[in-house]
N, C-alpha and C positions, 0 to 999 in steps of 0.2 A: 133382390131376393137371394143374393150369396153371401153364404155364409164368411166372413173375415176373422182371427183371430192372431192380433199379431202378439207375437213373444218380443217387441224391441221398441214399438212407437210409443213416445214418449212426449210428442207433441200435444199442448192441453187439447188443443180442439180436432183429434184425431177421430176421438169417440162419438164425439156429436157428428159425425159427416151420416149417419142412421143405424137403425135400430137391429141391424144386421152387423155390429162393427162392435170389436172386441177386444181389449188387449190384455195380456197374461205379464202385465208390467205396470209398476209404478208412473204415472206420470214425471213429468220430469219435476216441474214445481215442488214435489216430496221428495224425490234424491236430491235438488237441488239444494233442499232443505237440510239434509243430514248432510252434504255434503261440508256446507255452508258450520253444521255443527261440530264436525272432525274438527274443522279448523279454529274454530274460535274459543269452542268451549272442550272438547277434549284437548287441545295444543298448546290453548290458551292466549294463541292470535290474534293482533286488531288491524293491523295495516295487508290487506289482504290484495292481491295481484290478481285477473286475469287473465288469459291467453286463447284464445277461441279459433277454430276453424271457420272461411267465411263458407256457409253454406248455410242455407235456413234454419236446420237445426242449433250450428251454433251461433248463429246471432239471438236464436231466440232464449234459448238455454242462456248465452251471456246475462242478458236481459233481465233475466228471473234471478240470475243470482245477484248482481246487480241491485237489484228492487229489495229482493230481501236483506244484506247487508246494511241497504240504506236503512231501512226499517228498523236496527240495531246501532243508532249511531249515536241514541242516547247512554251505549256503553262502551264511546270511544271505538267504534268499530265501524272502517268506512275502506273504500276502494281506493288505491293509491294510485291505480294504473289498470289499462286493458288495452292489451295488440290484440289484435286480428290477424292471421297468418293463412297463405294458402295452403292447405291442403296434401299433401303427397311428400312437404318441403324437406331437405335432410338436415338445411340449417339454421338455426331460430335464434341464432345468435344474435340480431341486431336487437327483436324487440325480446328477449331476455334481459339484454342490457339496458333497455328501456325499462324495464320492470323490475332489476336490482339498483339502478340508478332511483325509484323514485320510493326505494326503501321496504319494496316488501318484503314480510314475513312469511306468507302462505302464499303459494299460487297455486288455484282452480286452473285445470285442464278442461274445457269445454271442448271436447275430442276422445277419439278411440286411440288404442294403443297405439296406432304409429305416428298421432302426434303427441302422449303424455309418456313413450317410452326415452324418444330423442329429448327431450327438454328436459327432461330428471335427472340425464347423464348430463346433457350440457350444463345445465345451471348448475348441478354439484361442483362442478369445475370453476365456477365463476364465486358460488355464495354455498358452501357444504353445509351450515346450516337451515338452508331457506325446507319448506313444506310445501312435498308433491301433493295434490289433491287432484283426483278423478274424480267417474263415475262409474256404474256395473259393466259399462259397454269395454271398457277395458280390460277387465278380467279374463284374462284368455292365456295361454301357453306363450299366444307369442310375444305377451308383456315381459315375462320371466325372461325369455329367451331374447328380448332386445333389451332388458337390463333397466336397471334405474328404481330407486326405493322409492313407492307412492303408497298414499292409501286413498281409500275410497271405499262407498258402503254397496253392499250387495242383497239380494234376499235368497241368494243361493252359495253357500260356500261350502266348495269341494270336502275340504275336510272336517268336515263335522262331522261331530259323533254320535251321531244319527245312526244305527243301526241300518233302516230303507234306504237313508241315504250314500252310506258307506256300500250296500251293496249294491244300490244303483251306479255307482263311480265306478265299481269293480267291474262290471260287466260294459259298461263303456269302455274303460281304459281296455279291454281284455282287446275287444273288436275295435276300437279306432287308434291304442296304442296312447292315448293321451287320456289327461282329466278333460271332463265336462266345462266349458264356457256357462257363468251367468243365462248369457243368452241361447244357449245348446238347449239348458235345462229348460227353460221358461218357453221354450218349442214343444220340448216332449211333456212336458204336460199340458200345452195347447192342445197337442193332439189327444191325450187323455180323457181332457174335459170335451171334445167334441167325440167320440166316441162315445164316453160314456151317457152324453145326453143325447144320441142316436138311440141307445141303447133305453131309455130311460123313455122315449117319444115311442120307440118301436117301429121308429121308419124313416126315413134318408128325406123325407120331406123337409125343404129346409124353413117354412114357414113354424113347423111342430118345433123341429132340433129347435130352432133360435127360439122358441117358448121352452126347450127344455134346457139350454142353455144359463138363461136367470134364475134358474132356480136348482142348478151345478152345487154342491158345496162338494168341493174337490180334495183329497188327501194326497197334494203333491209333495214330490222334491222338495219345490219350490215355496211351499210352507200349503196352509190350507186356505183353497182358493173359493172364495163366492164373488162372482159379480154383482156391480152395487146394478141402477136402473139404467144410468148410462154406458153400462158393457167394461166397466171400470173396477180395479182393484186395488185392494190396500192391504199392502202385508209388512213386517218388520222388516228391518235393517239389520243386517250384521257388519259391523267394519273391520275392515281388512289392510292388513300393512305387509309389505315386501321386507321381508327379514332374513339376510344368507340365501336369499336365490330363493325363496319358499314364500307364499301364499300364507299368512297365519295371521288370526284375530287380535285387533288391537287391545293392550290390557288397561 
């Protein structure tokens, strides 16, 4: 009977663990999806690379992209290669080199910025042509700040021009000194949408909130949020490329 809403799990079968369980995020299967489209059909890609951290998350995430590229192989469009790498590592040189040896174009990052920021510097060094691809969990300051030109899609980006959203960034940046994370944003309107379905039930009872919960249609940051019956949501993509040190929409 407690209330869960997470702003980051991305696992398909997160939501189904019950009817108390929430997320203010994309499942992974749908960024994996626009990820999978940056590369093939905005870049124009077919020999695609990935690189994944071994942790549940990224083997499963591998998996899915994976599955759907194969899905696309009746347009010449198939997996050349995929390492696995620990976690924390600083240097991902061997299977880079396994992954420009077997001719890719594109390499998916299944990982956060401190595995998709080292592999973008390193492999530019090795293939200056080759294409960074993440996903939203990267998006953060310390991407920027550890360097390396990627793109990947998000449903929250800093600089739009968004008026609420511009002044929501302003008063962030003002008190924590930095822009908003993907994943910052899609917290503070978790917490949005549970207050405002407190507010909505008229009482902290969590059996009420979670009936007023499903029926939230939210005017976030992070676009405008209704949960489907599974505690699940679906909102747009915007894609994002590292351009001169800067965060900016791809054209």
């Amino acid at each position: 009977g407690v209330i869960e809403i997470s702003p980051s799990s991305s696992h398909p079968d997160y939501s189904s663990i019950g009817d108390y369980i929430f997320r203010n995020n994309t499942v992974i299967s749908k960024e994996g999806g626009a990820s999978v489209d940056i590369a093939v059909n905005d870049l124009g890609k077919k020999k695609i690379g990935i690189i994944s951290i071994m942790t549940d998350w990224g083997t499963n995430t591998s998996k899915i992209i994976t599955d759907i590229i194969d899905g696309m192989s009746d347009k010449g469009v198939k997996v050349v290669a995929h390492e696995e790498v620990m976690e924390g590592s600083d240097d991902y040189s061997a299977a880079i080199a396994k992954l420009n040896e077997a001719g890719a174009e594109a390499v998916i990052c299944c990982g956060m910025y401190n595995l998709v920021a080292p592999v973008a510097k390193q492999y530019k060094q090795v293939n200056p042509d080759v294409a960074i691809i993440a996903f939203s969990n990267a998006y953060s300051q310390q991407l920027l700040e550890l360097g390396g030109s990627v793109r990947f899609p998000v449903i929250f980006f800093a600089d739009s021009d968004d008026p609420e959203i511009q002044a929501y960034v302003k008063q962030y940046t003002d008190v924590y000194g930095s822009a908003p994370s993907a994943l910052t944003s899609q917290a503070y309107d978790s917490v949005g949408m549970l207050l405002t379905a407190i507010e909505d039930a008229g009482t902290t009872e969590s059996a009420k909130v979670k009936d007023a919960l499903y029926n939230v249609d939210y005017p976030g940051v992070t676009g405008q949020t209704k949960f489907d019956s599974n505690g699940d949501v679906d909102k747009a993509f915007v894609k994002v490329v590292i351009e001169d040190g800067k965060f900016v929409k791809m054209q």
